[in-house]
N, CA, C and O atoms as a GROMACS GRO file, in nm:
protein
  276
    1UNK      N    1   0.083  -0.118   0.000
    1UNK     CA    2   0.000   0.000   0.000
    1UNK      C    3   0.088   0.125   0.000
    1UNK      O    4   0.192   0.125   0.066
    2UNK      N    5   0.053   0.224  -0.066
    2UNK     CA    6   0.111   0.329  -0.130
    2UNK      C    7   0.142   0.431   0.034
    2UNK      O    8   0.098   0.396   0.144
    3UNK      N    9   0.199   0.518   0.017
    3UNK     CA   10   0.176   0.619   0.135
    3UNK      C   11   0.177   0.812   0.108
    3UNK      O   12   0.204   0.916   0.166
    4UNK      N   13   0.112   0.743  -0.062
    4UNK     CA   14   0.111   0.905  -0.116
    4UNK      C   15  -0.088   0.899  -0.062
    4UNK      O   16  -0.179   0.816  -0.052
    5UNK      N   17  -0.069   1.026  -0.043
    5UNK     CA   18  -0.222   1.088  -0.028
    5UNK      C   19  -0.326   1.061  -0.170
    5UNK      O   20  -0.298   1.104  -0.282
    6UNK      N   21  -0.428   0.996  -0.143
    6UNK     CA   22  -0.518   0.972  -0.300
    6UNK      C   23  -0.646   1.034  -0.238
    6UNK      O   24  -0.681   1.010  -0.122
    7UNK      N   25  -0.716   1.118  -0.325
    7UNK     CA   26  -0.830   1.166  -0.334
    7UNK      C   27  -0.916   1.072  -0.398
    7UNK      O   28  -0.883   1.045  -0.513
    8UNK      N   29  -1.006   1.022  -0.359
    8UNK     CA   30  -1.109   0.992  -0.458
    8UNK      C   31  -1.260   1.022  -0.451
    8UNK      O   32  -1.316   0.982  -0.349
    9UNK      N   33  -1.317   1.071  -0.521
    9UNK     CA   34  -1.456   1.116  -0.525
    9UNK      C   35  -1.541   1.074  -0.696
    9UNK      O   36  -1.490   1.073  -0.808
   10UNK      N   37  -1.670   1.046  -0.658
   10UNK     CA   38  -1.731   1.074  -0.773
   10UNK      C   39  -1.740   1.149  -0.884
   10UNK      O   40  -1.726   1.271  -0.877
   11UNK      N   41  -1.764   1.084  -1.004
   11UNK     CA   42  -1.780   1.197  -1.135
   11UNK      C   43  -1.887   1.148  -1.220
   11UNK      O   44  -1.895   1.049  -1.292
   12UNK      N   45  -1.998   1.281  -1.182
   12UNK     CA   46  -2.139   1.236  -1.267
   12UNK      C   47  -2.100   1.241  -1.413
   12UNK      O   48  -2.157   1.173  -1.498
   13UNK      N   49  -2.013   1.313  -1.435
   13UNK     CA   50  -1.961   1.297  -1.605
   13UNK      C   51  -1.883   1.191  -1.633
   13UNK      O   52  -1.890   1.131  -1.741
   14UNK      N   53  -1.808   1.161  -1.542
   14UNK     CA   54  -1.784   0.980  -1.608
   14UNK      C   55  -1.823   0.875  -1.538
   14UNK      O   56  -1.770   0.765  -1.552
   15UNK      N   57  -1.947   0.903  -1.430
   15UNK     CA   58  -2.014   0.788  -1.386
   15UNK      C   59  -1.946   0.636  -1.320
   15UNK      O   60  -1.998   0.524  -1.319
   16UNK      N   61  -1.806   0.682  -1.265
   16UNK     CA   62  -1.749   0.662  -1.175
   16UNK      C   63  -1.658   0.724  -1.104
   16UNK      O   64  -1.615   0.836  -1.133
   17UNK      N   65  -1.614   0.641  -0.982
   17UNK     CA   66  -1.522   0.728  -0.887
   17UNK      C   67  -1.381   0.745  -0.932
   17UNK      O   68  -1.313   0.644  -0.954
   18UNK      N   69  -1.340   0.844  -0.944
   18UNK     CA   70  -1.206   0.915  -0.990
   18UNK      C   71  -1.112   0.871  -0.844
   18UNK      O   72  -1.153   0.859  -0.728
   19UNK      N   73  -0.992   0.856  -0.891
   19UNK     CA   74  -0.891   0.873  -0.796
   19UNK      C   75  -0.765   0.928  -0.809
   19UNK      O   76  -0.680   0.863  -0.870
   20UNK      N   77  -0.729   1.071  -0.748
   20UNK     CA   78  -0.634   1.114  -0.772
   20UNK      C   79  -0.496   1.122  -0.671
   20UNK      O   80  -0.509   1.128  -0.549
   21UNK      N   81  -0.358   1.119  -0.741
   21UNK     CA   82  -0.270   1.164  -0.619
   21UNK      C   83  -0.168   1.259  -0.658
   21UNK      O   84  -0.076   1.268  -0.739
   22UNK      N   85  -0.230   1.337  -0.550
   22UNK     CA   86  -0.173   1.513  -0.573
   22UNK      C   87  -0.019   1.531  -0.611
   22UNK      O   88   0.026   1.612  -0.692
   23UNK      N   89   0.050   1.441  -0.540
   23UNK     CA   90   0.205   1.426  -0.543
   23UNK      C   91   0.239   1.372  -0.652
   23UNK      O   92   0.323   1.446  -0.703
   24UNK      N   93   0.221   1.281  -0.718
   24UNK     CA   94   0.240   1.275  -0.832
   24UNK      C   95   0.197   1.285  -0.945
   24UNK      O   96   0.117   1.201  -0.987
   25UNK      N   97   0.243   1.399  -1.028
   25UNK     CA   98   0.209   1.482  -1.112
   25UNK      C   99   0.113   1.387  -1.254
   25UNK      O  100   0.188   1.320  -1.325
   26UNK      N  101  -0.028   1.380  -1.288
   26UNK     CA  102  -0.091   1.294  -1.392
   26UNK      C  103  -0.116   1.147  -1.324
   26UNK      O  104  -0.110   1.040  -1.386
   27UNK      N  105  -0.145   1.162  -1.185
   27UNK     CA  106  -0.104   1.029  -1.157
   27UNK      C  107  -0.269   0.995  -1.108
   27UNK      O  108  -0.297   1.038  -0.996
   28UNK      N  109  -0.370   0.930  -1.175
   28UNK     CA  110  -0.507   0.938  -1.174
   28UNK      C  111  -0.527   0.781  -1.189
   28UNK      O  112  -0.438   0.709  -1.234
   29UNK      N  113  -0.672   0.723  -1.140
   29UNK     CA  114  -0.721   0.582  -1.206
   29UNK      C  115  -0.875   0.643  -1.177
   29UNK      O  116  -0.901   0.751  -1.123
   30UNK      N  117  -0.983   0.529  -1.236
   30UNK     CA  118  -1.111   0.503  -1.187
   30UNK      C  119  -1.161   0.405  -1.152
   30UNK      O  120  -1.088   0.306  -1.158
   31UNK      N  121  -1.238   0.394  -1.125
   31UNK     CA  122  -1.335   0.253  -1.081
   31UNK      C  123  -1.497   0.249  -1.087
   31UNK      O  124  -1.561   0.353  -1.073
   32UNK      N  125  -1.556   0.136  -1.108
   32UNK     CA  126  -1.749   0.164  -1.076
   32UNK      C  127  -1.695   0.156  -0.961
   32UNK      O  128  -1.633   0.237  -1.031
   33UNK      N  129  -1.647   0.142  -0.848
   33UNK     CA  130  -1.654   0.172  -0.751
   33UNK      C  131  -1.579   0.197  -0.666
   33UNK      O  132  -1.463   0.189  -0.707
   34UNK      N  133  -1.592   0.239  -0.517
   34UNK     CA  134  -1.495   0.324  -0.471
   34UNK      C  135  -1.367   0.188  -0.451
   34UNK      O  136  -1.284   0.196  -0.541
   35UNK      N  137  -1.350   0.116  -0.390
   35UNK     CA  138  -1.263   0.016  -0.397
   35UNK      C  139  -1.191  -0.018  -0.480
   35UNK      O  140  -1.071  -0.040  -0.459
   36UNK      N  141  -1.275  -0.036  -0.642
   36UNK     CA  142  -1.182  -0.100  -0.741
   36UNK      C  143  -1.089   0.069  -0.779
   36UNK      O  144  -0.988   0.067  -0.849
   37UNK      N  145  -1.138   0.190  -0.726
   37UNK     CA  146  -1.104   0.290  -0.803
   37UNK      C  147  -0.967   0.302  -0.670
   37UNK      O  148  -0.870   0.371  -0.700
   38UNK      N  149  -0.968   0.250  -0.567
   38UNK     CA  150  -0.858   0.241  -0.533
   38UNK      C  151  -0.736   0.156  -0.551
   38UNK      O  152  -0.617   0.189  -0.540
   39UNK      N  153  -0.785   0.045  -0.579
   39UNK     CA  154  -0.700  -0.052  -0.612
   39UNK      C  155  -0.651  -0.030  -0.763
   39UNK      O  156  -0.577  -0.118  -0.806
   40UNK      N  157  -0.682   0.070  -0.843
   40UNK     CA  158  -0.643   0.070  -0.987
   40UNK      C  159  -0.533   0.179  -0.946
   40UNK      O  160  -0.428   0.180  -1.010
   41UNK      N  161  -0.546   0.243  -0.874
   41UNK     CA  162  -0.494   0.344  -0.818
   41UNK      C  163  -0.341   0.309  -0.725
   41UNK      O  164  -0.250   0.387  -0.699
   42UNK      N  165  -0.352   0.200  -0.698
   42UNK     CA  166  -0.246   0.168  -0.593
   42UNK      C  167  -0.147   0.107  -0.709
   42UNK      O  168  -0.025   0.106  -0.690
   43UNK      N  169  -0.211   0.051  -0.843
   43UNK     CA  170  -0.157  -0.020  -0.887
   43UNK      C  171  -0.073   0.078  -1.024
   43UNK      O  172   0.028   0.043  -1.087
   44UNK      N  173  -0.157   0.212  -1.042
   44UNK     CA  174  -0.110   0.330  -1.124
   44UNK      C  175   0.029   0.376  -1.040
   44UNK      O  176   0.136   0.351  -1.096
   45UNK      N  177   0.031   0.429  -0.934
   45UNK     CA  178   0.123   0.456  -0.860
   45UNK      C  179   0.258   0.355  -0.886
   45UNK      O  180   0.370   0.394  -0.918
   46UNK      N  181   0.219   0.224  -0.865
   46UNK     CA  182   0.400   0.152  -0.862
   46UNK      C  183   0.391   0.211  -1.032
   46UNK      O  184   0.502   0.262  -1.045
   47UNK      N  185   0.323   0.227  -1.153
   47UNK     CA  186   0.386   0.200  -1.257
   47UNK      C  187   0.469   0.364  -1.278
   47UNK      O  188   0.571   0.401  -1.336
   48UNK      N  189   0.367   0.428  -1.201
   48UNK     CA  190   0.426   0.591  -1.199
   48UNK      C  191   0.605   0.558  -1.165
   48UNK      O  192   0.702   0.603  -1.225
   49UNK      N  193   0.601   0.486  -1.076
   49UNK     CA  194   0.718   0.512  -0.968
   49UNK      C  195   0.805   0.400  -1.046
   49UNK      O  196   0.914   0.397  -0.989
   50UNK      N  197   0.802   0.324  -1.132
   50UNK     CA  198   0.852   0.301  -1.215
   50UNK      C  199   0.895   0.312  -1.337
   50UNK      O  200   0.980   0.238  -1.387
   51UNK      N  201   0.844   0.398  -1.390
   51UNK     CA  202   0.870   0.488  -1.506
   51UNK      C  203   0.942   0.605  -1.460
   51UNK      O  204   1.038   0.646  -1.525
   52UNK      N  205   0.909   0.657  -1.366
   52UNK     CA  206   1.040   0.759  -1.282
   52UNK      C  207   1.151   0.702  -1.310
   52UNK      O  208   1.224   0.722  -1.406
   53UNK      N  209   1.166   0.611  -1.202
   53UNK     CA  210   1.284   0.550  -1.194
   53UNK      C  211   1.384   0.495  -1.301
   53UNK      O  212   1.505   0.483  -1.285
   54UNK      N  213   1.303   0.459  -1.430
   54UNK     CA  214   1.368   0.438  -1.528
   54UNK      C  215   1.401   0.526  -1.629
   54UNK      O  216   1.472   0.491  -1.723
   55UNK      N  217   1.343   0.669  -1.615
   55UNK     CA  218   1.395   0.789  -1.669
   55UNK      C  219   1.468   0.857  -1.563
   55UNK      O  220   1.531   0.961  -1.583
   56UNK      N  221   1.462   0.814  -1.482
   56UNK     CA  222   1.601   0.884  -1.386
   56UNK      C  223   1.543   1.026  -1.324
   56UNK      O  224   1.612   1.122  -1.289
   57UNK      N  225   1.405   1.016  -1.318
   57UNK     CA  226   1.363   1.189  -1.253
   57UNK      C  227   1.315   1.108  -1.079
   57UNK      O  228   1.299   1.002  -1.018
   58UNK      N  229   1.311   1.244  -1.070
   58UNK     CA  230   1.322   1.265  -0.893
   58UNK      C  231   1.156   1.187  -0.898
   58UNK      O  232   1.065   1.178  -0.980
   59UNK      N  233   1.186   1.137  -0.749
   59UNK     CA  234   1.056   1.046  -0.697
   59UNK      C  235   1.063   1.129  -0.593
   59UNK      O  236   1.164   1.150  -0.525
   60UNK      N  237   0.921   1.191  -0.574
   60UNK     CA  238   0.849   1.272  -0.463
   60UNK      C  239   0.866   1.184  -0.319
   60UNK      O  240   0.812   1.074  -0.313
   61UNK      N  241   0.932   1.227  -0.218
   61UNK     CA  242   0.887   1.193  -0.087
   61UNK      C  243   0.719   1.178   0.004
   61UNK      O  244   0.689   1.275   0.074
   62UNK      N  245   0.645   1.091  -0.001
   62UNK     CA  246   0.529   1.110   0.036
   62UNK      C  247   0.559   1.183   0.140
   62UNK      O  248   0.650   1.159   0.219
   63UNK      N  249   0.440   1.333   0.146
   63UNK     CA  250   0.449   1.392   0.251
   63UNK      C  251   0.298   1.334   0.365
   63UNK      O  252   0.288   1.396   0.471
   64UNK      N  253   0.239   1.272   0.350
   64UNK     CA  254   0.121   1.238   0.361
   64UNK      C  255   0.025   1.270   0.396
   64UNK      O  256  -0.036   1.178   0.342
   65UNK      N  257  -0.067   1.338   0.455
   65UNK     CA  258  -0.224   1.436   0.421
   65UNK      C  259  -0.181   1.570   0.377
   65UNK      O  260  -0.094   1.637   0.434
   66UNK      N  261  -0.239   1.600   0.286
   66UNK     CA  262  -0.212   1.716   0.202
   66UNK      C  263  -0.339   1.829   0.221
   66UNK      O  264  -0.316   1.948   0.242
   67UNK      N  265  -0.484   1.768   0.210
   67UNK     CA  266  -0.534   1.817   0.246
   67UNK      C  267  -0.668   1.834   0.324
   67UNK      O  268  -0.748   1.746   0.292
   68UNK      N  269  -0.716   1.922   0.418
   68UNK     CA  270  -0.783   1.932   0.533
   68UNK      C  271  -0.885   1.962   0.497
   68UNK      O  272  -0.900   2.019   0.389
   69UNK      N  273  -1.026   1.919   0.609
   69UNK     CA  274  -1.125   1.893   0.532
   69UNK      C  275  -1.202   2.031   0.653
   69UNK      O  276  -1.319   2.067   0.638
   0.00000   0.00000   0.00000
């Protein structure tokens, strides 16, 4: 399990739950539901953090809650 901050909320325009993480820059999945939209999400992240790594750019330090509700 990841330890970057993920947002996820609904989208009546694409009629599922979005999941985003702020720290890494384009780094998005969805799901019909909130679960699978996390787990697509956990699984976007290693490929993020592997494609970093193999272009050689900086990997963000999770800072972890970003933001307050």
């Amino acid at each position: 399990m990841s330890r970057y901050e993920i947002i996820i909320y609904w989208s009546d325009e694409d009629n599922c739950f979005v999941a985003e993480v702020p720290e890494l820059a384009g780094c998005m999945a969805d799901g019909k539901t909130y679960n699978e939209a996390l787990q697509h999400t956990e699984q976007v992240i290693r490929e993020w953090l592997e494609t970093a790594k193999e272009l050689g750019r900086e990997i963000p330090v999770p800072k972890g809650r970003l933001v307050y509700a």
